[in-house]
DRENDO-1510 file (C-alpha; in Angstrom, 1 decimal, always signed):
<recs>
REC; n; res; u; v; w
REC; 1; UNK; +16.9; -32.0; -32.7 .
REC; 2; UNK; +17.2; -28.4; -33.7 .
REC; 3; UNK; +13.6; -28.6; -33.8 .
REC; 4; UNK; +12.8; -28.7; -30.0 .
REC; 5; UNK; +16.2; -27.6; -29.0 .
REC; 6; UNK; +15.3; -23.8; -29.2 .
REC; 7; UNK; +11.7; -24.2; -27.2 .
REC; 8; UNK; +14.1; -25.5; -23.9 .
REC; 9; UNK; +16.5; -22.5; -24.2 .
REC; 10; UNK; +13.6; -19.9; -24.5 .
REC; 11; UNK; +11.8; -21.8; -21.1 .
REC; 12; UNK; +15.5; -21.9; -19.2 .
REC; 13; UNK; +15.7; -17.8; -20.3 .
REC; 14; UNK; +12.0; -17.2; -19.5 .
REC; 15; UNK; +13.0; -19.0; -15.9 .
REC; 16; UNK; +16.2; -17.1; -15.0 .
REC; 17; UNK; +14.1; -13.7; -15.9 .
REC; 18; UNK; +10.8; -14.1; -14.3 .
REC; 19; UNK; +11.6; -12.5; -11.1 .
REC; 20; UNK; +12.6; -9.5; -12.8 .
REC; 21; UNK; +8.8; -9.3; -14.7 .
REC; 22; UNK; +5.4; -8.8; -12.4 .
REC; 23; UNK; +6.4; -9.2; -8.7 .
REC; 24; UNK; +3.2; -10.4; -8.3 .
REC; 25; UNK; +4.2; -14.1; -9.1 .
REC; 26; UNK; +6.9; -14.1; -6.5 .
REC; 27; UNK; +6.2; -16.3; -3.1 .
REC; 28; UNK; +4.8; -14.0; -0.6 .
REC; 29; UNK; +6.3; -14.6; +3.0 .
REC; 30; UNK; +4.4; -11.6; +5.2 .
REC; 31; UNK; +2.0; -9.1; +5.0 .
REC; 32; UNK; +2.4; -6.3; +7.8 .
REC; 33; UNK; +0.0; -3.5; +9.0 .
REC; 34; UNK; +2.3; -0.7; +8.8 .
REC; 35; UNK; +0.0; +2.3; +10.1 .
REC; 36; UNK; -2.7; +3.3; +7.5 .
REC; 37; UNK; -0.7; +0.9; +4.7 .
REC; 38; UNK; -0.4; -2.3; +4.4 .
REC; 39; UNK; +2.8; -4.1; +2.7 .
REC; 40; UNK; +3.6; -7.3; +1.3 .
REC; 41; UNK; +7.3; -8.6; +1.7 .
REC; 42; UNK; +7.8; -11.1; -1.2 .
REC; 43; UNK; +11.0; -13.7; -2.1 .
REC; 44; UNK; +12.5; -15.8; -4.8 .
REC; 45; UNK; +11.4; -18.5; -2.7 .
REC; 46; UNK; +8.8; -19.9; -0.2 .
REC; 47; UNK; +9.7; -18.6; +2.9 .
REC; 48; UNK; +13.2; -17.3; +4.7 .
REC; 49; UNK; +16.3; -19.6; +3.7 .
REC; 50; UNK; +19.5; -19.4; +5.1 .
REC; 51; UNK; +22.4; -17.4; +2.5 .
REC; 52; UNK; +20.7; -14.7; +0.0 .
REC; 53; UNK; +17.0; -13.6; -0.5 .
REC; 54; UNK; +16.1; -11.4; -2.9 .
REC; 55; UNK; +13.0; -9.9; -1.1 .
REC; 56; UNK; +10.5; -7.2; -2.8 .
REC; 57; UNK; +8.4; -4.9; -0.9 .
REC; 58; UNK; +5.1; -3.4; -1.8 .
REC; 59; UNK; +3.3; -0.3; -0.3 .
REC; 60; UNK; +0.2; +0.6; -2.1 .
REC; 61; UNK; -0.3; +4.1; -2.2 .
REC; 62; UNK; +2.4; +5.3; -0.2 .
REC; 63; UNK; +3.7; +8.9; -0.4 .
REC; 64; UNK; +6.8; +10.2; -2.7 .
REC; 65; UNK; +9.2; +10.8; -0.3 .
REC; 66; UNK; +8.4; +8.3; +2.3 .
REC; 67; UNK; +11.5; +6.3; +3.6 .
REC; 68; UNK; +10.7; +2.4; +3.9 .
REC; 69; UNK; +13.6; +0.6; +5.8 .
REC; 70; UNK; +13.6; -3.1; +6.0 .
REC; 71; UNK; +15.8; -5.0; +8.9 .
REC; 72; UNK; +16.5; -8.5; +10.3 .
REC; 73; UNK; +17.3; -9.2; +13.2 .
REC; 74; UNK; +18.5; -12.8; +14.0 .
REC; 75; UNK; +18.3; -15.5; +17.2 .
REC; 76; UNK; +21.9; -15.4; +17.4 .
REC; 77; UNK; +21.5; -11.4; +18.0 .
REC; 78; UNK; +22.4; -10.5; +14.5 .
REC; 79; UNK; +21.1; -7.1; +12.5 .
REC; 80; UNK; +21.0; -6.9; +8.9 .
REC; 81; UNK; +19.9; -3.8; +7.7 .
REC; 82; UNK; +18.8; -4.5; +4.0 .
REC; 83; UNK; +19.0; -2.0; +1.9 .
REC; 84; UNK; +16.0; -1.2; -0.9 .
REC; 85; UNK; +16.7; -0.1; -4.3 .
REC; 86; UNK; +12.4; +0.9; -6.1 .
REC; 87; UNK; +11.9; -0.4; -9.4 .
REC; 88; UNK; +9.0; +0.1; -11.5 .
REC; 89; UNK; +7.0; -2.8; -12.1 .
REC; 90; UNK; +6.4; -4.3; -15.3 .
REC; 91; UNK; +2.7; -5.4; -14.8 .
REC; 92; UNK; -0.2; -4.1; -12.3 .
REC; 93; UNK; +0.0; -4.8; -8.5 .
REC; 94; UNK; -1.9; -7.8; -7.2 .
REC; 95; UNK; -5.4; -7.2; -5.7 .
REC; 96; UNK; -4.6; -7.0; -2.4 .
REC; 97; UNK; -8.2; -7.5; -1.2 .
REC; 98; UNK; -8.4; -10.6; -3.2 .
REC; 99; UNK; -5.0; -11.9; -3.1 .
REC; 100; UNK; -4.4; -15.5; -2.1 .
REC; 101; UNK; -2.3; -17.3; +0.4 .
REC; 102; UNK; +0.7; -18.9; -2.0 .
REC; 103; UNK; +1.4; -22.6; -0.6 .
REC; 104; UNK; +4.7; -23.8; +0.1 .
REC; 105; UNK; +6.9; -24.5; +2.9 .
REC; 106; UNK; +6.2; -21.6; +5.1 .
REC; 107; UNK; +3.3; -19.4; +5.3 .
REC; 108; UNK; +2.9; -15.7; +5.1 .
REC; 109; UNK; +3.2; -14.1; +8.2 .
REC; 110; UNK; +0.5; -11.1; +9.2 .
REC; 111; UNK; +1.6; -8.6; +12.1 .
REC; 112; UNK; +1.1; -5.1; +13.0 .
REC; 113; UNK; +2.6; -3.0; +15.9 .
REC; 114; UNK; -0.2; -1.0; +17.6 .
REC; 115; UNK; +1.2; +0.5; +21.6 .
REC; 116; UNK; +4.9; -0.7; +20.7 .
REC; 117; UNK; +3.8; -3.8; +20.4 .
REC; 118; UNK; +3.3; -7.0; +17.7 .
REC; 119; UNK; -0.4; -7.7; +17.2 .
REC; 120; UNK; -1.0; -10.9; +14.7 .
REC; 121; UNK; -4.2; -9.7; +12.4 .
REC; 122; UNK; -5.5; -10.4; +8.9 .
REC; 123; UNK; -7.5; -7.2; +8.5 .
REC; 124; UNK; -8.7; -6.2; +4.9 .
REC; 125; UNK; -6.5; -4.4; +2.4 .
REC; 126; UNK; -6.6; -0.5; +1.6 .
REC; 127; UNK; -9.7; -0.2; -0.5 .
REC; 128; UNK; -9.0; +1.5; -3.7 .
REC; 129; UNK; -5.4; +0.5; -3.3 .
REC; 130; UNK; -3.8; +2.4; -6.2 .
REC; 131; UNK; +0.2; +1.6; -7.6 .
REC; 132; UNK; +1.6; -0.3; -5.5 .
REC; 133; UNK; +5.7; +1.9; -4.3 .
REC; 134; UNK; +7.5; -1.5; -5.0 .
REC; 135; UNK; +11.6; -2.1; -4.3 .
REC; 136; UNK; +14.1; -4.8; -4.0 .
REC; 137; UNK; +16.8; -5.5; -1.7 .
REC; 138; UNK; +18.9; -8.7; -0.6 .
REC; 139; UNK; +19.4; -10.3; +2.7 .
REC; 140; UNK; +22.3; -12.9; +3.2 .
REC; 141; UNK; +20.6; -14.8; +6.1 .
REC; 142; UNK; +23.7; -16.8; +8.2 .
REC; 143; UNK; +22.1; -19.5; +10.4 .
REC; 144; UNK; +18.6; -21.0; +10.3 .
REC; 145; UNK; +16.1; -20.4; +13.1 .
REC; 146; UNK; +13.7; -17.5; +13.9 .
REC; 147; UNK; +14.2; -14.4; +12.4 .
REC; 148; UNK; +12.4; -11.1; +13.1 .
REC; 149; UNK; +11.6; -9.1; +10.1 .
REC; 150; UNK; +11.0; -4.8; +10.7 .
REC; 151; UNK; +9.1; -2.7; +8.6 .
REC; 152; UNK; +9.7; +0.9; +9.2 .
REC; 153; UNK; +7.7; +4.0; +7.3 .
REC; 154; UNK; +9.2; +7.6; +7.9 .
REC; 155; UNK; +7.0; +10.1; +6.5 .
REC; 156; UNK; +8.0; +13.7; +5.5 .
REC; 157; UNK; +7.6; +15.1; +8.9 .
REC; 158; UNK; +9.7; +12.8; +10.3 .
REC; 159; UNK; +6.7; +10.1; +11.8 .
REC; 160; UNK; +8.0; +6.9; +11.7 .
REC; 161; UNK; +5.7; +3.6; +12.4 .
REC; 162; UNK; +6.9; +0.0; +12.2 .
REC; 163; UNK; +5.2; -3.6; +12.0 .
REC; 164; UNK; +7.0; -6.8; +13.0 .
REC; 165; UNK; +6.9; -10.2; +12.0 .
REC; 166; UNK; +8.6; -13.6; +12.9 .
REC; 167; UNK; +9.7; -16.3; +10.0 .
REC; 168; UNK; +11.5; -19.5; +10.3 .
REC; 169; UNK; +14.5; -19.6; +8.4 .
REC; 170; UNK; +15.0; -22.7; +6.7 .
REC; 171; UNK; +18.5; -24.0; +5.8 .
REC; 172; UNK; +19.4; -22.9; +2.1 .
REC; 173; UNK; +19.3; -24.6; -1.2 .
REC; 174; UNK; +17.0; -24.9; -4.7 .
REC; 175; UNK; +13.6; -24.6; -4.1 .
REC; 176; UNK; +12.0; -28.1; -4.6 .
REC; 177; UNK; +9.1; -26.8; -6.0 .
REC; 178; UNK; +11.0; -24.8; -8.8 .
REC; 179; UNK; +13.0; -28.2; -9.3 .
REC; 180; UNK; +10.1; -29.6; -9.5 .
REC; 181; UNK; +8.2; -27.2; -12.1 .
REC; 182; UNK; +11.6; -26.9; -14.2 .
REC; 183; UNK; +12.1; -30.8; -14.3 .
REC; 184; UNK; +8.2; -31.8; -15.6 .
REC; 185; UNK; +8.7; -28.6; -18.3 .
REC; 186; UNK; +12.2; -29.8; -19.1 .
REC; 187; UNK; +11.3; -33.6; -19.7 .
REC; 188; UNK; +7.9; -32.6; -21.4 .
REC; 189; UNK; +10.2; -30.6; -24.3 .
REC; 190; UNK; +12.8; -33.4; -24.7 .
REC; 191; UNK; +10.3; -36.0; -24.7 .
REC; 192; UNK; +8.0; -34.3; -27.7 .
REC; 193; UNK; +11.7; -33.8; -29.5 .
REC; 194; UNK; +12.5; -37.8; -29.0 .
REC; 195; UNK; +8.7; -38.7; -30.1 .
REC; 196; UNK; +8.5; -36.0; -33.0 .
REC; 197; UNK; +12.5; -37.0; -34.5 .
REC; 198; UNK; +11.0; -40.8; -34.1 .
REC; 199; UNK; +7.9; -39.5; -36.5 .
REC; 200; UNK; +10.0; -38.0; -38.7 .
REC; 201; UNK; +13.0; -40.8; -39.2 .
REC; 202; UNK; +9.3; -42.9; -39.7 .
REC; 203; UNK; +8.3; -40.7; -42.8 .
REC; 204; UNK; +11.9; -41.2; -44.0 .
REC; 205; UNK; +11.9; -44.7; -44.9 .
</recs>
């Protein structure tokens, strides 16, 4: 027992940690033209859900000393202001030029404000994006329905531009497909633990 035991604690520790490693493997729920930069809004799950989201933004190549603010606001009139603590990242950015829609229940939204208002686009990435200006913050979404997400970018003389998006807030609770993922990788381990102490009680007689 001891022999498979250890392999299930290491996956449920790897699990519990892996949205603290590369940001990169985090759902993405929008990607917003913010001026000349583009940013990716990520969570710990697919899409908006109603009660917390941890939610990481990335900026590649913005400015030191540019202030990134990121608010809700809700269809019952609510305003969360959420605020954004950078972090360095412990792996490389994605490639933004190549980067891939990630499937689940809602899809990444793509905005960006030009004249005041919210134009949908999927324009190309910033070529020769460098390090992507990465930070994490946590929204406690109340009540499901349609949320507007803000982006707003004040640079050091005081410009500030701003890209919308909506998302559909779903109501809270695990994500299936994590369920999913950890059930198969739980019942693979115990089942090689239950065929491999079989083996062995075999060799034994």
């Amino acid at each position: 027992m001891q022999r498979w035991i250890w392999p299930v604690a290491a996956l449920l520790v790897l699990m519990a940690s892996s949205p603290a490693l590369g940001s990169e493997s985090l759902p993405e729920i929008a990607m917003l033209h913010v001026g000349e930069y583009m940013a990716v809004i990520r969570n710990d799950s697919f899409g908006l859900r109603t009660g917390a989201n941890t939610l990481t933004v990335e900026i590649p190549n913005l400015p030191a000393g540019d202030d990134v603010q990121l608010q809700f606001s809700g269809p019952k009139g609510e305003l969360i202001d959420v605020p954004l603590r950078p972090f360095t990242a412990t792996s490389e950015p994605p490639d933004m030029a190549s980067m891939g829609h990630t499937s689940g229940h809602t899809m990444p939204a793509h905005a960006n404000m030009e004249g005041g208002q919210p134009t949908h686009s999927h324009g190309a990435a910033q070529e020769g994006a460098g390090p992507a200006w990465s930070a994490r913050g946590t929204a406690v979404i109340r009540s499901p329905g349609t949320w507007s997400l803000a982006l707003r970018i004040r640079d050091a003389n005081a410009v500030i531009q701003q890209s919308a998006a909506s998302l559909q807030a779903q109501p809270g609770g695990p994500s299936k497909a994590y369920l999913g993922f950890a059930g198969v990788m739980m019942g693979g381990f115990l089942t090689y633990g239950i065929v491999k102490r079989g083996t062995y009680q075999r060799r034994g007689r």
